[in-house]
PyMOL Python script that loads the backbone (N, CA, C, O; Angstrom):
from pymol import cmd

cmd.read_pdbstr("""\
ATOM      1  N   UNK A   1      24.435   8.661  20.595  1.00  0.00           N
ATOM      2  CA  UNK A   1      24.146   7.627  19.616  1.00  0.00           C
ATOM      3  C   UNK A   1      25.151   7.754  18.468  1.00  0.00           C
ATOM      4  O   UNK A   1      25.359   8.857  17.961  1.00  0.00           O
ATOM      5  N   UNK A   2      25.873   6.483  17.985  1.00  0.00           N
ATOM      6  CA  UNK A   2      26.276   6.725  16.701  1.00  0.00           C
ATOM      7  C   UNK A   2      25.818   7.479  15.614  1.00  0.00           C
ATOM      8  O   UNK A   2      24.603   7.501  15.418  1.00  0.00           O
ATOM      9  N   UNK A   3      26.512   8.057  14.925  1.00  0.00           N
ATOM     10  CA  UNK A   3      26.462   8.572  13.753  1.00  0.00           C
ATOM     11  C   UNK A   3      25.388   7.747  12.687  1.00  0.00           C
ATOM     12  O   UNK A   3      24.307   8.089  12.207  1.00  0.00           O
ATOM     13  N   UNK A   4      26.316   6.339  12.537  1.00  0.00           N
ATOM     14  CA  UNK A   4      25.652   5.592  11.461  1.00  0.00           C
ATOM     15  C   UNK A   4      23.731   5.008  11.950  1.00  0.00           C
ATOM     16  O   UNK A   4      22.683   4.768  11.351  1.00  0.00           O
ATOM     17  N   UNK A   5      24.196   5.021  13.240  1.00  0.00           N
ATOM     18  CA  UNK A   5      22.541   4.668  13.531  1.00  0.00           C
ATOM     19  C   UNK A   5      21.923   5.564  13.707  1.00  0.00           C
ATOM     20  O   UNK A   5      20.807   5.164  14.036  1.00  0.00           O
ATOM     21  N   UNK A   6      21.967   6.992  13.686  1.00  0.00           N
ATOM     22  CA  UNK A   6      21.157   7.893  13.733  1.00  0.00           C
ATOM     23  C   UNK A   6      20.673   7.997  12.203  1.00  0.00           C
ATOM     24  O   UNK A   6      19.525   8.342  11.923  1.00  0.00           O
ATOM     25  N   UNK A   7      21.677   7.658  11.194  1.00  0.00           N
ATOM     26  CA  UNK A   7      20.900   8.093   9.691  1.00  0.00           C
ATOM     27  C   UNK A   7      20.375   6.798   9.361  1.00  0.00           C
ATOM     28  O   UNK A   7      19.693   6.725   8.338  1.00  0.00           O
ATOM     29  N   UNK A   8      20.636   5.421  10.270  1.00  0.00           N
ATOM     30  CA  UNK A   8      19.683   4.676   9.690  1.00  0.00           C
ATOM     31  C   UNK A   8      18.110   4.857   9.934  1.00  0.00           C
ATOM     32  O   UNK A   8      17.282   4.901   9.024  1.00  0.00           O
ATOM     33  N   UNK A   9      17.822   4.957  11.312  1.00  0.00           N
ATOM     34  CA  UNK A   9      16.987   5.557  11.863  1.00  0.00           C
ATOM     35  C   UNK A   9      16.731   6.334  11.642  1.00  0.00           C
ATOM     36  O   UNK A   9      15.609   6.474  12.128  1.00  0.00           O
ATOM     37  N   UNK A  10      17.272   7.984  10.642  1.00  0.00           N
ATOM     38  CA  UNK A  10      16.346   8.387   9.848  1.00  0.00           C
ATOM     39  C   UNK A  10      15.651   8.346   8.417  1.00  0.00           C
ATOM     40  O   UNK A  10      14.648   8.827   7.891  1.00  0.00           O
ATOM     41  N   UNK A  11      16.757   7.483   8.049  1.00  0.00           N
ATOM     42  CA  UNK A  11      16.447   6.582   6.807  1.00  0.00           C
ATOM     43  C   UNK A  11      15.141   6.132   6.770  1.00  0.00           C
ATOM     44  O   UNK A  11      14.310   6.672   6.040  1.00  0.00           O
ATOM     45  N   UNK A  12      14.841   5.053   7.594  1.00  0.00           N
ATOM     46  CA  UNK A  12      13.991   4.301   7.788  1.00  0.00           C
ATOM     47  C   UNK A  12      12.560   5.196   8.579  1.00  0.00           C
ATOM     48  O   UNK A  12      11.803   4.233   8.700  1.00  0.00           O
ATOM     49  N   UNK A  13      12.048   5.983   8.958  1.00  0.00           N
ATOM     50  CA  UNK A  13      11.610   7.198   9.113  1.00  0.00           C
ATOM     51  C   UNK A  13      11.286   7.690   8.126  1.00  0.00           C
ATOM     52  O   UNK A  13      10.056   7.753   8.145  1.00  0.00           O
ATOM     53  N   UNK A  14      11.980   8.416   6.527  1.00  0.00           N
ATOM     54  CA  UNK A  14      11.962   9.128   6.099  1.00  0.00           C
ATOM     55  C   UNK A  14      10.885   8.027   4.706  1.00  0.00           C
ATOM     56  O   UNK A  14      10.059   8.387   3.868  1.00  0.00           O
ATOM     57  N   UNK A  15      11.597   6.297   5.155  1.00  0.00           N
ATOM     58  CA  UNK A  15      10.569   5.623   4.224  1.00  0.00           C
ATOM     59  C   UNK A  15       9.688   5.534   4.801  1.00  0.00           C
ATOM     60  O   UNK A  15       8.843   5.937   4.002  1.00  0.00           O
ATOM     61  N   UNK A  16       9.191   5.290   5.661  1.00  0.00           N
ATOM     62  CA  UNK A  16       7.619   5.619   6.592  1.00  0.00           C
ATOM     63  C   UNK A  16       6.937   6.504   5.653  1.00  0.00           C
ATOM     64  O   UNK A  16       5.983   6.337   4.894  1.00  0.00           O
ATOM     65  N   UNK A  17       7.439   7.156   5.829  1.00  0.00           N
ATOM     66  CA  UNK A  17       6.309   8.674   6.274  1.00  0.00           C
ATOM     67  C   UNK A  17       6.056   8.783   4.526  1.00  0.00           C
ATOM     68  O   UNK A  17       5.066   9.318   4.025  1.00  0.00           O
ATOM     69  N   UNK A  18       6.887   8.317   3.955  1.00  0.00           N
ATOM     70  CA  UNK A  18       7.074   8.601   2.356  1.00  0.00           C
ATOM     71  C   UNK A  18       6.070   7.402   1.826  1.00  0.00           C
ATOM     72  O   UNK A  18       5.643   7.610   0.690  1.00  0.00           O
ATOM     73  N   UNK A  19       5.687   6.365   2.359  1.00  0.00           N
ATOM     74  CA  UNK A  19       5.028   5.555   2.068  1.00  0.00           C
ATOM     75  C   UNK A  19       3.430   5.447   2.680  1.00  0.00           C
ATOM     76  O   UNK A  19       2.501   4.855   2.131  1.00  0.00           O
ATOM     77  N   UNK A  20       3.382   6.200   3.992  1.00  0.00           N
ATOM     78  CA  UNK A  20       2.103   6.783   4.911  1.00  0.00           C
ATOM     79  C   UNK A  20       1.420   7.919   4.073  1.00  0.00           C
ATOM     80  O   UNK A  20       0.210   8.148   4.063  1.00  0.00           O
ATOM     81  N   UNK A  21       2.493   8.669   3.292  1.00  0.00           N
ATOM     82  CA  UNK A  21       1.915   9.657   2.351  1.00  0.00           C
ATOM     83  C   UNK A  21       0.725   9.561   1.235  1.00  0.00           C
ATOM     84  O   UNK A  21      -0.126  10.344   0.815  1.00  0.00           O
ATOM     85  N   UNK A  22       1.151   7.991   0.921  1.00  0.00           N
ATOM     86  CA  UNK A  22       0.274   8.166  -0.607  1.00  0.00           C
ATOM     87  C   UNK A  22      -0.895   7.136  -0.209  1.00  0.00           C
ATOM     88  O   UNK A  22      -1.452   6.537  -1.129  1.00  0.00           O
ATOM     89  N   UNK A  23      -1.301   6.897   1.143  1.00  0.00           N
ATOM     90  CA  UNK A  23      -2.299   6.055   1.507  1.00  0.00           C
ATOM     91  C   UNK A  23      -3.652   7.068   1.829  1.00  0.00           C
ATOM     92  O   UNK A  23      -4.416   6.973   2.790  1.00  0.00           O
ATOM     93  N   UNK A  24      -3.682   7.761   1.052  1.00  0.00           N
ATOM     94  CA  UNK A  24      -4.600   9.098   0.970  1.00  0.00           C
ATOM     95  C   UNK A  24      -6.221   8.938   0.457  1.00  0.00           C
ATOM     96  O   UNK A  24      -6.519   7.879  -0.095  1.00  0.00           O
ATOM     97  N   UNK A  25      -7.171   9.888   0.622  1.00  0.00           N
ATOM     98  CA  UNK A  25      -8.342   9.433  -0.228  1.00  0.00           C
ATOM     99  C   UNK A  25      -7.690   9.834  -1.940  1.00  0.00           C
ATOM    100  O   UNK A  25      -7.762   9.042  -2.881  1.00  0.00           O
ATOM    101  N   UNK A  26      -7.250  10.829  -1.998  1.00  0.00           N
ATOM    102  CA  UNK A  26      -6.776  11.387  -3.491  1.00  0.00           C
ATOM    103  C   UNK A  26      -6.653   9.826  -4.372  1.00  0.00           C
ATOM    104  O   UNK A  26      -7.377   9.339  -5.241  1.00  0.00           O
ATOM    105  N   UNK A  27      -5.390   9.322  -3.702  1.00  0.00           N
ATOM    106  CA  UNK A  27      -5.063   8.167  -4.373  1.00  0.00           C
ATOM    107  C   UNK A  27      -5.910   6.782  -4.619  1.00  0.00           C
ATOM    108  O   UNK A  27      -5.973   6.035  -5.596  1.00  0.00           O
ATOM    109  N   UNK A  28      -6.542   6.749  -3.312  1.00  0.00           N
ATOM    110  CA  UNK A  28      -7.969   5.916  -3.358  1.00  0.00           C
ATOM    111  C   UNK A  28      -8.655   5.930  -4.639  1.00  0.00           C
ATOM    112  O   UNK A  28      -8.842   4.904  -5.293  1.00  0.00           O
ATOM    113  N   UNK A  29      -9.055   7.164  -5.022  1.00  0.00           N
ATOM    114  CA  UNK A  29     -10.025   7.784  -5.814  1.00  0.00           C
ATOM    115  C   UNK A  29      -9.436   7.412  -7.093  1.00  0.00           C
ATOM    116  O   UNK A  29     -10.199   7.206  -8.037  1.00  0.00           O
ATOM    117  N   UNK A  30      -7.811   7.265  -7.293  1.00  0.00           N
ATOM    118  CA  UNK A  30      -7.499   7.158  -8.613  1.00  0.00           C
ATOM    119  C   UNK A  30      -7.827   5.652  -9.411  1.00  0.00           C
ATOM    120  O   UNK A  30      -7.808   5.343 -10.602  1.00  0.00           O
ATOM    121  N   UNK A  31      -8.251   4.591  -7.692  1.00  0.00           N
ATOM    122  CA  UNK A  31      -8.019   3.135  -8.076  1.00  0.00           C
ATOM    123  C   UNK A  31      -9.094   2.882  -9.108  1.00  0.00           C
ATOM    124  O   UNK A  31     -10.052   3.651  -9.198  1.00  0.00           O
ATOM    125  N   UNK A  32      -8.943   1.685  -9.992  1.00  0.00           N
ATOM    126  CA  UNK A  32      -9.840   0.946 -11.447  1.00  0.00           C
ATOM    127  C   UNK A  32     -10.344   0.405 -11.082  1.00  0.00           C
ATOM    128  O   UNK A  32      -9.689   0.058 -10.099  1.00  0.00           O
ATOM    129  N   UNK A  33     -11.718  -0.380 -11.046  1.00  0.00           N
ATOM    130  CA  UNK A  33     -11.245  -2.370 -11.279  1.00  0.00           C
ATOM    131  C   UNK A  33     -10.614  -2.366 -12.564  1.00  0.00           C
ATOM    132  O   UNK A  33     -10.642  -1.554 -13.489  1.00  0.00           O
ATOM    133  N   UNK A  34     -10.025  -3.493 -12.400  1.00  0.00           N
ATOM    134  CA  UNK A  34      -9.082  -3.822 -13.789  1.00  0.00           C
ATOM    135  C   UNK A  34      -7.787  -3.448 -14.180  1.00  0.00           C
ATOM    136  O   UNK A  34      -7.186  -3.860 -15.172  1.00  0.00           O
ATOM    137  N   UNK A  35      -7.346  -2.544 -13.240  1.00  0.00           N
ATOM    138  CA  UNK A  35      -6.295  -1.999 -12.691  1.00  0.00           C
ATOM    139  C   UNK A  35      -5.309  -3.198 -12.520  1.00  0.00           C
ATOM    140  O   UNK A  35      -5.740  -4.168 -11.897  1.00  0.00           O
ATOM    141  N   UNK A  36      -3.933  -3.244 -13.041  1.00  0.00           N
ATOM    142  CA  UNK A  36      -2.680  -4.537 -12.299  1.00  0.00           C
ATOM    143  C   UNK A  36      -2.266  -3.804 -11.313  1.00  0.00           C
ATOM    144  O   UNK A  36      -2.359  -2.605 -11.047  1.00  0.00           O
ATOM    145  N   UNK A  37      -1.539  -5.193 -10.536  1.00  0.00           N
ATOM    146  CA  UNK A  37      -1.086  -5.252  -9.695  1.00  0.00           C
ATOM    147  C   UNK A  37       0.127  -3.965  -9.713  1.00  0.00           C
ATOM    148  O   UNK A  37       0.263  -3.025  -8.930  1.00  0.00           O
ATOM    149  N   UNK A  38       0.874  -4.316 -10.856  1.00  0.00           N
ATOM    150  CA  UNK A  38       2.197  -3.203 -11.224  1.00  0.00           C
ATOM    151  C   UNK A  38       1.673  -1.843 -10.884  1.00  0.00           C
ATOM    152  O   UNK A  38       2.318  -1.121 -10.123  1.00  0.00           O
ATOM    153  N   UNK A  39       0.164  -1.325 -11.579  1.00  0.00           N
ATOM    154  CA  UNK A  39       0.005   0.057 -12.223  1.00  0.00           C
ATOM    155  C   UNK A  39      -0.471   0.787 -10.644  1.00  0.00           C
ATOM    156  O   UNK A  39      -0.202   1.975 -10.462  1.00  0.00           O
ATOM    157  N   UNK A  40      -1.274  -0.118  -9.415  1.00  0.00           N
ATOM    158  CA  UNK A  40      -1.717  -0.072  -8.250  1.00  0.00           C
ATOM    159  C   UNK A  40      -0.274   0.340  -7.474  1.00  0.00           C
ATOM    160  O   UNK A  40      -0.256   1.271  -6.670  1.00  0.00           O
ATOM    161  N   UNK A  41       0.811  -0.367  -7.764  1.00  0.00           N
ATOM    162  CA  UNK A  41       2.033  -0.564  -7.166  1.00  0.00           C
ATOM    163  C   UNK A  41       2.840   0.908  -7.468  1.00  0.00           C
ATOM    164  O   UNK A  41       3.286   1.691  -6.630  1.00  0.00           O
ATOM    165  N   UNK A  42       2.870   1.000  -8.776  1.00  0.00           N
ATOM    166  CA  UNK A  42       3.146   2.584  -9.230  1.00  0.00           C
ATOM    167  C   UNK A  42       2.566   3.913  -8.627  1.00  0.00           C
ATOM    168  O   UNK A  42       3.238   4.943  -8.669  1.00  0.00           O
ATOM    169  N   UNK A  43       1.134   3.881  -7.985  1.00  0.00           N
ATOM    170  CA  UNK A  43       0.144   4.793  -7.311  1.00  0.00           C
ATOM    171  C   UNK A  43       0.793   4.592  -5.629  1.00  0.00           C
ATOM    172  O   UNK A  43       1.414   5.464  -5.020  1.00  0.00           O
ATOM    173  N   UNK A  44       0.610   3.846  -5.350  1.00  0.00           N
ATOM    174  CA  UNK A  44       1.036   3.368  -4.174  1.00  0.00           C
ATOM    175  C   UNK A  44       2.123   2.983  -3.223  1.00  0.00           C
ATOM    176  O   UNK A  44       2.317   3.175  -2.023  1.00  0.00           O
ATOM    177  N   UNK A  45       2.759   2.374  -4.178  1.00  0.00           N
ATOM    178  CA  UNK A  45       4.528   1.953  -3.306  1.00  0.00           C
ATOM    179  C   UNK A  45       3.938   0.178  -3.312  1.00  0.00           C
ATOM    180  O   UNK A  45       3.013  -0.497  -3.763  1.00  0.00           O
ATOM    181  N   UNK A  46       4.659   0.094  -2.832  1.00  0.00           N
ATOM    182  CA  UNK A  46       5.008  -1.638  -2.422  1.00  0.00           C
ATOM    183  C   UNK A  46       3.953  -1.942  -1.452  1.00  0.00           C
ATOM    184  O   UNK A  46       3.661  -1.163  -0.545  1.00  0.00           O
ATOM    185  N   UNK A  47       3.295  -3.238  -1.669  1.00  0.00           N
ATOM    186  CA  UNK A  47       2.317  -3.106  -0.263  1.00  0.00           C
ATOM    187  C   UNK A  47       2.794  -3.816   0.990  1.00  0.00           C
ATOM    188  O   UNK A  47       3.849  -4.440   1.099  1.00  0.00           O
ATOM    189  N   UNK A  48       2.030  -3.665   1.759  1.00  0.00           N
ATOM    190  CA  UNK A  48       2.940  -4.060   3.511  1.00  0.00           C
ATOM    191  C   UNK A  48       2.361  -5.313   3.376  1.00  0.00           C
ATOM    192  O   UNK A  48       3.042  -6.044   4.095  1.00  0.00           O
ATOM    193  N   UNK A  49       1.217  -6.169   2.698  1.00  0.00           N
ATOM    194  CA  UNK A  49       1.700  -7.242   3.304  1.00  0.00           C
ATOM    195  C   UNK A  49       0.144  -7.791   1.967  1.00  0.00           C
ATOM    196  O   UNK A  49      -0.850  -7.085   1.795  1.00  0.00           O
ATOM    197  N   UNK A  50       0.374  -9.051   1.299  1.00  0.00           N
ATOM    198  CA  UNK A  50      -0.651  -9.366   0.445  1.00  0.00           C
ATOM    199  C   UNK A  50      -0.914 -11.318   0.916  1.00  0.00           C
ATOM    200  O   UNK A  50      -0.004 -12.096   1.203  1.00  0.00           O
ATOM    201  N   UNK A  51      -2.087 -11.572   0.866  1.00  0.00           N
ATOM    202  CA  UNK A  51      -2.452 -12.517   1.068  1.00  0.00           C
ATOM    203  C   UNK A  51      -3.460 -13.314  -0.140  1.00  0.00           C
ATOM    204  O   UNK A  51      -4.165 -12.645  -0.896  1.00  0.00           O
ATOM    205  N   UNK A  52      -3.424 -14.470  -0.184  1.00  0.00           N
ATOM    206  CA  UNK A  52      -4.342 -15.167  -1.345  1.00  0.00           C
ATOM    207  C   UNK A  52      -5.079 -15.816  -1.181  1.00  0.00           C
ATOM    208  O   UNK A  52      -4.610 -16.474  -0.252  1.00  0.00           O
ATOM    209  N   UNK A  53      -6.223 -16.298  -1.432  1.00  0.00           N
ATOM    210  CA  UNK A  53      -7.602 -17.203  -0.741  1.00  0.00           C
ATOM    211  C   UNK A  53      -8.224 -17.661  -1.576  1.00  0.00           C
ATOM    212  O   UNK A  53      -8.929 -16.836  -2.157  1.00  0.00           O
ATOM    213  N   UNK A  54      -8.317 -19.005  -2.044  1.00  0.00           N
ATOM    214  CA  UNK A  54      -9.479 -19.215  -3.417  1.00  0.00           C
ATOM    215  C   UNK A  54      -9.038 -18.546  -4.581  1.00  0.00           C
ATOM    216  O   UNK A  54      -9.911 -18.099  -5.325  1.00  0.00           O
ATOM    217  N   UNK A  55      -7.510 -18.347  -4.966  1.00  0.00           N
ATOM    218  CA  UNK A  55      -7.375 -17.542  -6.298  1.00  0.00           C
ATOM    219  C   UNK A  55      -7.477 -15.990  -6.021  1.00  0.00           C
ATOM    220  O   UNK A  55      -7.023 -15.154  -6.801  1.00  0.00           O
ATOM    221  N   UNK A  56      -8.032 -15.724  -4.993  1.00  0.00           N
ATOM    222  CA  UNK A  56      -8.170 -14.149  -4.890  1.00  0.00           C
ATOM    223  C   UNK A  56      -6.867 -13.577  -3.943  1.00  0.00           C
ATOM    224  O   UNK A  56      -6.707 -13.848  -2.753  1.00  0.00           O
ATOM    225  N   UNK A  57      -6.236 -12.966  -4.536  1.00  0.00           N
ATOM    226  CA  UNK A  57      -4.694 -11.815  -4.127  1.00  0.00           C
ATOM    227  C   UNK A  57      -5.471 -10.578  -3.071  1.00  0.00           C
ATOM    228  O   UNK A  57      -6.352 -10.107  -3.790  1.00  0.00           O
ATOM    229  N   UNK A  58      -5.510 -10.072  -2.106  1.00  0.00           N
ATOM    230  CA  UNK A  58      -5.801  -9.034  -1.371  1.00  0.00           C
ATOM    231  C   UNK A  58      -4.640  -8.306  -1.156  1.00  0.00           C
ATOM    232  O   UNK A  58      -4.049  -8.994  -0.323  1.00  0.00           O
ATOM    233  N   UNK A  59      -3.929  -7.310  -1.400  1.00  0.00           N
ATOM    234  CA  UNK A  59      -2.890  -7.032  -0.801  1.00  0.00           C
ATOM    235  C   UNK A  59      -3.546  -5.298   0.043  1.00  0.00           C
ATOM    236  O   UNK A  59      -4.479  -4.577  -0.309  1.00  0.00           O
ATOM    237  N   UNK A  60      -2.823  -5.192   0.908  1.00  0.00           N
ATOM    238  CA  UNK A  60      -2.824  -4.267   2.030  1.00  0.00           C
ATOM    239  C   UNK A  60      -1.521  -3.110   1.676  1.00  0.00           C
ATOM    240  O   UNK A  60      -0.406  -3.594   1.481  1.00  0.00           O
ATOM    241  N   UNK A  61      -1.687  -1.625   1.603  1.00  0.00           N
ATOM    242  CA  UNK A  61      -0.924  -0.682   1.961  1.00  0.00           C
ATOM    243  C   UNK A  61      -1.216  -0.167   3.431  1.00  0.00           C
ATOM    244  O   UNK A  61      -2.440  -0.198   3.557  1.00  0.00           O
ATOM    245  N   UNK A  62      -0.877   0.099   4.104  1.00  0.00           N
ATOM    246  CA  UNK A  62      -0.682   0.749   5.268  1.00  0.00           C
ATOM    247  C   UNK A  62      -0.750  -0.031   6.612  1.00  0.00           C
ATOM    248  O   UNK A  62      -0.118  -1.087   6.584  1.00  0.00           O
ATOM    249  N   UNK A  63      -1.331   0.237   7.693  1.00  0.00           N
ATOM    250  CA  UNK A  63      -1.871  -0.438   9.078  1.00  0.00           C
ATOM    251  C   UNK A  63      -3.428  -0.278   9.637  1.00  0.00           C
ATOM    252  O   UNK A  63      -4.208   0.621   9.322  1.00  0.00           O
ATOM    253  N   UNK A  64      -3.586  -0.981  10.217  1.00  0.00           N
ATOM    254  CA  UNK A  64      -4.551  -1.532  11.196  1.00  0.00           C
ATOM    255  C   UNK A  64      -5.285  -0.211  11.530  1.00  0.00           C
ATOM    256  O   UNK A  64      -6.440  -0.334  11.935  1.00  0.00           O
ATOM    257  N   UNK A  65      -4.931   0.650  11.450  1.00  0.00           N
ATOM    258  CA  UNK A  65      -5.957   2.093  11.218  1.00  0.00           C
ATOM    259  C   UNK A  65      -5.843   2.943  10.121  1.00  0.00           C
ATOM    260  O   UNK A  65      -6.857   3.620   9.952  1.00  0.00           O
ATOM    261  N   UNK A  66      -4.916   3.140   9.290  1.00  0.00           N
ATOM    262  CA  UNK A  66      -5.127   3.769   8.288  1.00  0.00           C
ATOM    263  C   UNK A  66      -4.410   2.810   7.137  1.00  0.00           C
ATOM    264  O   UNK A  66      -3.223   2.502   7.027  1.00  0.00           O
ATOM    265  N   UNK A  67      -5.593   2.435   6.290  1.00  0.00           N
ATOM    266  CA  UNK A  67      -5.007   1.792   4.980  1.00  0.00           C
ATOM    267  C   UNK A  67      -5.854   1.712   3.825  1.00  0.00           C
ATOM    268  O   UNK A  67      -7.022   2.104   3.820  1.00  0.00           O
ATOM    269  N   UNK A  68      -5.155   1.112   2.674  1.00  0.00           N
ATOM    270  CA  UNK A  68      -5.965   0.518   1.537  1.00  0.00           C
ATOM    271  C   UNK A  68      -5.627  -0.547   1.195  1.00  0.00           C
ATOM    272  O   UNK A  68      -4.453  -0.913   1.243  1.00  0.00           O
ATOM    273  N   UNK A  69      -6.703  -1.349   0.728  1.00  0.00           N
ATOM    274  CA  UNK A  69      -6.948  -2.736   0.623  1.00  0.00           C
ATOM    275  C   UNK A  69      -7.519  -2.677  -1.613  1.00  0.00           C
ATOM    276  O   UNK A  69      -8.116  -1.988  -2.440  1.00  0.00           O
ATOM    277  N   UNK A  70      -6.652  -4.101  -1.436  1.00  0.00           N
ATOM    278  CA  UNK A  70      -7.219  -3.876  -2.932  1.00  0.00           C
ATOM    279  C   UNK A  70      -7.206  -5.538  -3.156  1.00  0.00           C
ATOM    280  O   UNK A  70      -6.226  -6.187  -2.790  1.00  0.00           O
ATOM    281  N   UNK A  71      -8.068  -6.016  -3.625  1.00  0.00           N
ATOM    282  CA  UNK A  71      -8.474  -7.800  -4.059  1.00  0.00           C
ATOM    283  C   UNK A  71      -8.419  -7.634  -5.943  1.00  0.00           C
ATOM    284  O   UNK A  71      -9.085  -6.843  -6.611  1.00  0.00           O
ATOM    285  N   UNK A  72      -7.407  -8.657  -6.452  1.00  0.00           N
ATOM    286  CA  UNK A  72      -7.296  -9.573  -7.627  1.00  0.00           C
ATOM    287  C   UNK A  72      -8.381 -10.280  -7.670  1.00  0.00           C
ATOM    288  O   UNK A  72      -9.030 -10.857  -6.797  1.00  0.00           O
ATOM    289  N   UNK A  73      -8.477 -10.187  -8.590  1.00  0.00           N
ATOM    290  CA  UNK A  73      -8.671 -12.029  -9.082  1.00  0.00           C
ATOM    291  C   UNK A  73      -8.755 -12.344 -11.065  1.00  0.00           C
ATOM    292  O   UNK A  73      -9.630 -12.050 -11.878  1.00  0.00           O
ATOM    293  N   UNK A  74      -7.799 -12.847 -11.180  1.00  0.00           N
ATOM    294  CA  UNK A  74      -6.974 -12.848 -11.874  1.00  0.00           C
ATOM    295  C   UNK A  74      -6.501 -11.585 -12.820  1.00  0.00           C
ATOM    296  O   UNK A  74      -6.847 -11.138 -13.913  1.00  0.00           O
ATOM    297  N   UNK A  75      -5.579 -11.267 -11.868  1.00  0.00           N
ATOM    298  CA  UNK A  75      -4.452 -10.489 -11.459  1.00  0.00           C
ATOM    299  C   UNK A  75      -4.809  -9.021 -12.044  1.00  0.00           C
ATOM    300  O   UNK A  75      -3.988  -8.174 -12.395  1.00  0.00           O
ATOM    301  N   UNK A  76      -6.343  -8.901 -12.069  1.00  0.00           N
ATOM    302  CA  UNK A  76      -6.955  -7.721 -12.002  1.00  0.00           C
ATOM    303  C   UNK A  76      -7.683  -6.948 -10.362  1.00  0.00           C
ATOM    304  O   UNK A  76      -8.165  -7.480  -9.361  1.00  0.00           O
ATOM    305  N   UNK A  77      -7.486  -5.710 -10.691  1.00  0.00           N
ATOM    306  CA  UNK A  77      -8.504  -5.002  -9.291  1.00  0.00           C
ATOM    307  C   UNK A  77      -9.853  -5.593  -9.369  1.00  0.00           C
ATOM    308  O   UNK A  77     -10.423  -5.742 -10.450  1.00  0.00           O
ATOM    309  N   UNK A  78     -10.361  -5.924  -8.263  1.00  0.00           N
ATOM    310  CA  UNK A  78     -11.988  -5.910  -8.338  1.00  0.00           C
ATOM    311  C   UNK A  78     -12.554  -5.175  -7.312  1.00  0.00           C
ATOM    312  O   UNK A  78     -13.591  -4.535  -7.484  1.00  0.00           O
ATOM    313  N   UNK A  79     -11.832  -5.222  -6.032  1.00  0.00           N
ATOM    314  CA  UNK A  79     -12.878  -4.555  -5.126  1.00  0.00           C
ATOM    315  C   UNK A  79     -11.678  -3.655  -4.005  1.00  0.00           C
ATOM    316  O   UNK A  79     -10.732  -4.296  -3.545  1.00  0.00           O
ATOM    317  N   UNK A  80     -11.776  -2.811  -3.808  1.00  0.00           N
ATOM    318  CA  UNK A  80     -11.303  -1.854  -2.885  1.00  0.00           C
ATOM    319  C   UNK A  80     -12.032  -1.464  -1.316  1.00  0.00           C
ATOM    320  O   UNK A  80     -13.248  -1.361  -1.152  1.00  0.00           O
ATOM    321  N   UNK A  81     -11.035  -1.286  -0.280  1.00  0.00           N
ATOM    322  CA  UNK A  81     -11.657  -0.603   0.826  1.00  0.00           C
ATOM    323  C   UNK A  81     -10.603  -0.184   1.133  1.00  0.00           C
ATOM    324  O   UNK A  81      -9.523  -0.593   0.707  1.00  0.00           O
ATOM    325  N   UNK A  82     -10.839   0.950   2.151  1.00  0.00           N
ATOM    326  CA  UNK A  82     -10.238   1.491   2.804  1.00  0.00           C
ATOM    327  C   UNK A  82     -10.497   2.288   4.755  1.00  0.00           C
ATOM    328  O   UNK A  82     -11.651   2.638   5.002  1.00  0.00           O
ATOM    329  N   UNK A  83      -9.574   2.458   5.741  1.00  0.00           N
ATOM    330  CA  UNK A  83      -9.974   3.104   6.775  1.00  0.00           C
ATOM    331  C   UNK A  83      -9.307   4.067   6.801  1.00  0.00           C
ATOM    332  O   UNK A  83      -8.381   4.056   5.990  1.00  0.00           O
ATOM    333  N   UNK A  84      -9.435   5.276   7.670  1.00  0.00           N
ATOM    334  CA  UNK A  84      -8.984   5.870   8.186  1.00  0.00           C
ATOM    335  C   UNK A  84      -8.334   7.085   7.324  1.00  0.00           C
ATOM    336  O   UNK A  84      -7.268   7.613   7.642  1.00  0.00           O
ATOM    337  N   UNK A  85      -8.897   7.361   6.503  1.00  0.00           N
ATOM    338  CA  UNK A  85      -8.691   7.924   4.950  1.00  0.00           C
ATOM    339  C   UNK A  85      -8.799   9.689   5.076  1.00  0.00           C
ATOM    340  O   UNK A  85      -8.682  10.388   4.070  1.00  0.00           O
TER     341      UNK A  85
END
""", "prot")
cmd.dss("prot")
cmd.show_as("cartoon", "prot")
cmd.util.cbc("prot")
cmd.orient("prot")
């Protein structure tokens, strides 16, 4: 394998696992309601994927078995879940 695609591929790996890290109960535990979006984002990293419904923001850190879930509404925390924790 190339050189350059072996360090992208561990690049991209090394953000995984660095971002799989902080989807923890520890960090769970730190969440508010009332909490922003930014200060959630600071605990957490970037989320994998956020959706909006009726004014309400849900955004998602992790996957389909291990994650945290966190719902806005206006552009505060209100309700949290999580799996696989």
């Amino acid at each position: 394998m190339n050189k350059l695609i072996k360090m992208g591929l561990i690049a991209s790996l090394a953000l995984t696992l660095a971002a799989c890290g902080k989807i923890n109960q520890e960090n769970y535990d730190k969440l508010e309601v009332g909490m922003e979006l930014a200060t959630v984002e600071n605990l957490l990293g970037s989320p994998d994927k956020c959706d909006t419904n009726l004014g309400v923001k849900t955004c998602q850190w992790g996957d389909t078995s291990k994650y945290i879930k966190v719902s806005y509404a206006f552009d505060k925390a209100t309700l949290f879940s999580n799996k696989g924790l």
